[in-house]
C-alpha positions in Angstrom: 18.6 70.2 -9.4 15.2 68.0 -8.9 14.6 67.5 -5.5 14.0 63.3 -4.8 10.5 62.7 -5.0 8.3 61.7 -1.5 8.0 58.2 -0.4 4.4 59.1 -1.1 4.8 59.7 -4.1 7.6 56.6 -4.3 4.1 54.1 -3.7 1.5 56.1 -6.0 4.3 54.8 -8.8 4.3 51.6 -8.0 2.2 49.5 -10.8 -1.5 48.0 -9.1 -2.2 44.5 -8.7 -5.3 43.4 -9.9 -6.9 43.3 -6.9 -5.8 46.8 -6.2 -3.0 46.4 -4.0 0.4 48.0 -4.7 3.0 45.3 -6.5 6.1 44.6 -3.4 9.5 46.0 -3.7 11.8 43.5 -4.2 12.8 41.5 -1.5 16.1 42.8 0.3 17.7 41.2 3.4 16.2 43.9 5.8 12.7 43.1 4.5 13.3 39.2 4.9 14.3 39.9 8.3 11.9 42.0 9.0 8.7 39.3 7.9 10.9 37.4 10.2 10.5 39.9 13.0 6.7 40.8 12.2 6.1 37.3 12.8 7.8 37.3 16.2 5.5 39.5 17.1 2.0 38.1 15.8 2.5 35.1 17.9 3.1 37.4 21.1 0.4 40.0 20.5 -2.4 38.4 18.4 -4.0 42.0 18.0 -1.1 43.2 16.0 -1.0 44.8 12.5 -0.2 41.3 11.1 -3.0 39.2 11.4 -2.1 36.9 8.3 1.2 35.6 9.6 2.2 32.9 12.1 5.8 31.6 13.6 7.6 30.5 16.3 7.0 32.6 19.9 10.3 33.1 21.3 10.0 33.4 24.9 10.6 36.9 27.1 13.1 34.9 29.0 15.0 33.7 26.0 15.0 37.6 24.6 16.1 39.6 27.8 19.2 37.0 27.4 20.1 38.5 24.3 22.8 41.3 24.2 21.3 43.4 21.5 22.4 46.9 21.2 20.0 48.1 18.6 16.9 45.9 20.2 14.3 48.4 21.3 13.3 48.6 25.2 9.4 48.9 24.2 8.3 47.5 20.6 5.5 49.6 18.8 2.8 48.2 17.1 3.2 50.5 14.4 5.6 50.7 11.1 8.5 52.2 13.1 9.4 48.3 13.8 10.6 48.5 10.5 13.5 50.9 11.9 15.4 47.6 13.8 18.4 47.3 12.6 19.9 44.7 9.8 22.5 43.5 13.1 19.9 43.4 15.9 17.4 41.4 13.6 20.1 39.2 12.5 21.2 38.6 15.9 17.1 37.4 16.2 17.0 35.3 13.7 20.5 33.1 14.8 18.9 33.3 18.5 16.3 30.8 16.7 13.8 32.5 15.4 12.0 30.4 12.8 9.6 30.4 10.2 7.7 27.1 10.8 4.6 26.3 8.8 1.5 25.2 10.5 0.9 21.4 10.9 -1.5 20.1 8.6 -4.8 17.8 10.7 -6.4 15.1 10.4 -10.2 13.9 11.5 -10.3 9.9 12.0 -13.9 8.2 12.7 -14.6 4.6 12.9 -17.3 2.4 12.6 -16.8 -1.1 14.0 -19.3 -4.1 13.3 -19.4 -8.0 13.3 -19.7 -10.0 9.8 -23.5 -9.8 9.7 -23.1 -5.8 10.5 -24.3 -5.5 13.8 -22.8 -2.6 15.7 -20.3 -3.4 18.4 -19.8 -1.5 21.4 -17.2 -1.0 23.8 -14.0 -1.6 21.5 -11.0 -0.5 22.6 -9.1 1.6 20.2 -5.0 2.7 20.1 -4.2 5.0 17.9 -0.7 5.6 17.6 1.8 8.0 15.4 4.6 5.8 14.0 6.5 8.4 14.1 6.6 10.4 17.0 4.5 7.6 19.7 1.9 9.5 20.3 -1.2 7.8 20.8 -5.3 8.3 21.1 -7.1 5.9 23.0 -10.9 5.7 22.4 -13.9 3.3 22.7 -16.8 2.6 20.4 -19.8 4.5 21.7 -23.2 3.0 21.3 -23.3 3.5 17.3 -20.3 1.4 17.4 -18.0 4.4 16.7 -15.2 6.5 17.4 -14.0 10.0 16.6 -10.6 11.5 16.9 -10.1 15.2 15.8 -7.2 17.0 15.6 -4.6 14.2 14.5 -1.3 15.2 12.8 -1.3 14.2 9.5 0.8 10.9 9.1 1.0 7.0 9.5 -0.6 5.4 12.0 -0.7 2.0 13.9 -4.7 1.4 14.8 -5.2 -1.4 17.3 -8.9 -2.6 18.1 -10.1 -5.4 20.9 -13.1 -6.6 22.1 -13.7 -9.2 24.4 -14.8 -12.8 22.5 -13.2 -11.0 19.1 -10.0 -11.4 17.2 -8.8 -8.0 17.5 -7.1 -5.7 14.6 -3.6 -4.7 14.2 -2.9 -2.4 11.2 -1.4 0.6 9.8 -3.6 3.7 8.4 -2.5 6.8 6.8 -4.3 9.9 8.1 -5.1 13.2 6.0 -8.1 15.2 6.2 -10.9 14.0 6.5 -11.3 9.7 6.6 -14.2 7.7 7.7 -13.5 3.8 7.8 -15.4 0.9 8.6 -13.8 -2.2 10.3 -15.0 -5.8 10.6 -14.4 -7.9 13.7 -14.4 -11.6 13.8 -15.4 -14.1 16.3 -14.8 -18.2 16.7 -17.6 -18.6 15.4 -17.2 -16.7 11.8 -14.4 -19.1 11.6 -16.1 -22.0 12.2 -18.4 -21.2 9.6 -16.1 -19.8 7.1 -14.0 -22.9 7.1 -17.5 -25.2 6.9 -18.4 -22.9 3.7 -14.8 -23.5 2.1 -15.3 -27.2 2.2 -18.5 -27.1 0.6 -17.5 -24.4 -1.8 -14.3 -26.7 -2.8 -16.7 -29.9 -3.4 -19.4 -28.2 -5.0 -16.1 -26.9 -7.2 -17.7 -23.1 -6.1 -13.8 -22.2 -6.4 -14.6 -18.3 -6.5 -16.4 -18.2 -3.1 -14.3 -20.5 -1.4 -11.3 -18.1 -1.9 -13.1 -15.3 -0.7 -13.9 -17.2 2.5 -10.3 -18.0 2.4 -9.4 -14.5 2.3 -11.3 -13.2 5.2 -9.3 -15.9 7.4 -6.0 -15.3 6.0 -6.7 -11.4 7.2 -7.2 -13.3 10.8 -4.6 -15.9 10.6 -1.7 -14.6 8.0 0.3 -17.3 9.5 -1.5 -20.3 9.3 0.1 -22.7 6.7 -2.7 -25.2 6.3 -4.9 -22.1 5.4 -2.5 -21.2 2.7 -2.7 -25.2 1.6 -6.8 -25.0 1.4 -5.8 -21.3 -0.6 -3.8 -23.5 -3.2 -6.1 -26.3 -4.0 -8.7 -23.1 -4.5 -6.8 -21.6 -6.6 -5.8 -24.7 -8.9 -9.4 -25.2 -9.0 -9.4 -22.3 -10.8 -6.7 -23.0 -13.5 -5.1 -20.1 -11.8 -1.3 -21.0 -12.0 0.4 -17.8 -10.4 -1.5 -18.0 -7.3 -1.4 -21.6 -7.0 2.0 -22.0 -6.4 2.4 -18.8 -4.7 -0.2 -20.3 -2.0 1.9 -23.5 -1.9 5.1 -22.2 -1.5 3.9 -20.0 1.9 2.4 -23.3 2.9 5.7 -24.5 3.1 7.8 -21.7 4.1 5.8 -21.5 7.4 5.7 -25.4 8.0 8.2 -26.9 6.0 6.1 -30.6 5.5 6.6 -32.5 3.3 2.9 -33.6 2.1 3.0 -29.9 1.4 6.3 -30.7 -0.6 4.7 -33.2 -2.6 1.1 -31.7 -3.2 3.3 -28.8 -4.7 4.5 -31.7 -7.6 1.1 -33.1 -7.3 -0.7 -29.7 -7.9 1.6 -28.6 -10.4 1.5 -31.5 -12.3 -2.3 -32.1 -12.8 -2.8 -28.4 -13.1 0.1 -27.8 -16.2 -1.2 -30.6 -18.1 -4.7 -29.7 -17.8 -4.1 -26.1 -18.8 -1.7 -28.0 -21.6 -5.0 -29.7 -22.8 -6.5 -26.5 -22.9 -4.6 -25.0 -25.1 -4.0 -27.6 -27.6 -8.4 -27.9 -27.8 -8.1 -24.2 -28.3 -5.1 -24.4 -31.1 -2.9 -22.0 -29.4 0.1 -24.4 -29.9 2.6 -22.0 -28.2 0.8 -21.5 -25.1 0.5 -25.5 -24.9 4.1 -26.0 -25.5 4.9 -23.2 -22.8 2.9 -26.0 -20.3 4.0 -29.0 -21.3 7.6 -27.8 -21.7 7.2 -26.4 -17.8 5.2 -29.7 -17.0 8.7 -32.0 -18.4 10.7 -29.9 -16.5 8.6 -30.3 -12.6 8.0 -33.9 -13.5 10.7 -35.6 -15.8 9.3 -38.8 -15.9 5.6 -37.9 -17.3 5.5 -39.8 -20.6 1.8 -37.7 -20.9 3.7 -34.2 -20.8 5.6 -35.0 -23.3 3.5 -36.3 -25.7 1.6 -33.5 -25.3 4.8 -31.2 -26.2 5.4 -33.5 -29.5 2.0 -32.5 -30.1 2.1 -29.0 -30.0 5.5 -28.5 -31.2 4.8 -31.1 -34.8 1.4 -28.2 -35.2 4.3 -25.5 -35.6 5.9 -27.7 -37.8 8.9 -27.9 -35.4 9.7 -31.9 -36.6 12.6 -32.1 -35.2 12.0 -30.9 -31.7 8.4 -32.8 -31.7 10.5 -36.3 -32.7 12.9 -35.4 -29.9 9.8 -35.1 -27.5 7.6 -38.1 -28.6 10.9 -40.6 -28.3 11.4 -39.6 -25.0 7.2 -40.1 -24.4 7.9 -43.9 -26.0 11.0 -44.4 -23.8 9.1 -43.5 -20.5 5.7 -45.3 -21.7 6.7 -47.8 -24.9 3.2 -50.0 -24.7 1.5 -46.8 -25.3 0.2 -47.4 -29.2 -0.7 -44.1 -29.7 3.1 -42.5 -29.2 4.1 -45.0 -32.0 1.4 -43.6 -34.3 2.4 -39.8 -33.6 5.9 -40.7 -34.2 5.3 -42.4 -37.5 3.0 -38.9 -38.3 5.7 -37.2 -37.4 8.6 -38.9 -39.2 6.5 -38.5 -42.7 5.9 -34.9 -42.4 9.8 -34.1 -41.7 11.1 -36.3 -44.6 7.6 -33.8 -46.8 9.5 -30.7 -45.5 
């Protein structure tokens, strides 16, 4: 009868890695438990044999409480820990000994200016976890910066003041490394933001004066007559969506009512010119999509809907185009040209 081979000789049969290294033995619950107990020991003697692992230290106090009849009185550094056994490291592990992985960190630097880019000194930073409250505090050196190291990765609440400045309130999210710049405004910006807006608006530089807008909105998110001067931009630049959108926080943060009826106003000059549009352009459905809108915020515009009769009679939808251009004659009947459609109208649905 063979004898069983060595442990040695257990290991040489083991298949290689490619690097070299002998392939690991399936795990087993005494091998789990004992990573679990090799890490125990890194954290306590950082000059052990297991210089790649980390964990939780449980204290000397907490382990002298434990009643563990196969717990060693002196631990050796050596591969006779491996000889605990399975009920003393279990008892180890339900005392609390975890496997936690290393917090992830985050580098924040900050670079605070004024709208023409000077650097500003002396801000006051608060940077604080939303999570767990914990907070940085900081000020701007004389490159107008800050630098925080060592942050837990997350979501942040920065807060920045300087005297004479609107300050910032936002939220950030921290991972590796981030570099931001932020922009501080005075009284002055504002002042000449809002100047710029009026003469963007009458010089009909619609593009700039919403970028102007923008800026301020950042300061002031609450201010409805900003949101008002954001509209009339907007319609300015046939841009329907945001328009209204602008409008409607207008009135949702000061319910007025000229803001009420520039809303109809708006609407209604702005549908029937993008109407017009469409109908120069022949795209008859997209001209009936406005004009059918424009009928429905203003019912008593004889204009809109002669301009859906129009666009509907060029899909040679008669009978919905005479529907529209008698209601255009009932709201305006001196209007010659709505008699002429109509007749138009009537001779190509008897052709059909």
């Amino acid at each position: 009868m063979k004898s069983a081979p060595s442990s040695t000789k257990r290991a040489q049969e083991r298949p290689l890695h490619p690097g070299g290294t002998r392939a690991p033995r399936a795990f087993s619950a005494v091998g789990v438990f004992g990573c679990g107990f090799k890490t125990v020991m890194r954290r306590a003697h950082p000059d052990s044999i297991f210089p790649q692992l980390q964990g939780v230290l449980v204290s000397a106090h907490y382990l002298q409480k434990l009643n563990l009849s196969n717990f060693p009185s002196r631990i050796s550094f050596t591969r006779k820990a491996r000889s605990l056994s399975l009920a003393g490291l279990s008892a180890l592990l339900l005392a609390g000994t975890l496997w936690v992985e290393p917090a992830f960190t985050a580098n924040l630097k900050i670079k605070f200016v004024d709208p023409e880019g000077k650097i500003l000194e002396r801000v006051e930073t608060r940077i604080t976890h939303l999570v767990t409250k914990r907070f940085e505090h900081e000020s701007s050196n004389r490159q107008g910066e800050i630098e925080v190291a060592g942050l837990t990765d997350g979501r942040y609440e920065l807060v920045a003041q300087l005297k004479s400045f609107f300050p910032i309130k936002e939220e950030i999210d921290l991972t590796g490394e981030v570099v931001l710049e932020r922009v501080m405004f005075n009284q002055k910006f504002v002042d000449k933001a809002n100047k710029e807006v009026a003469q963007a608006v009458e010089k009909r530089e619609y593009t700039k004066g919403a970028e102007r807008l923008q800026q301020l909105l950042k300061l002031f998110p609450e201010n409805a007559s900003l949101h008002y001067n954001m509209a009339i931009v907007q319609e300015g630049l046939k841009d329907e969506e945001k328009a209204s959108a602008a409008i409607d926080m207008a009135i949702r943060l000061a319910p007025d009512r000229k803001y009420q009826e520039k809303k109809k106003e708006m609407q209604r000059d702005l549908l029937l010119e993008l109407g017009q549009k469409a109908l120069n352009d022949r795209d008859f459905p997209k001209a009936t999509l406005h004009y059918q809108k424009l009928t429905e915020v203003d019912p008593q515009n004889a204009p809109a809907f002669y301009g859906l009769a129009l666009s509907l009679g060029h899909q040679r939808k008669y009978q919905e185009s005479l529907a529209a251009i008698n209601q255009a004659i009932k709201l305006a009947p001196s209007e010659q040209q709505y008699l002429k459609v109509k007749e138009m109208l009537e001779i190509n649905a008897k052709s059909r």
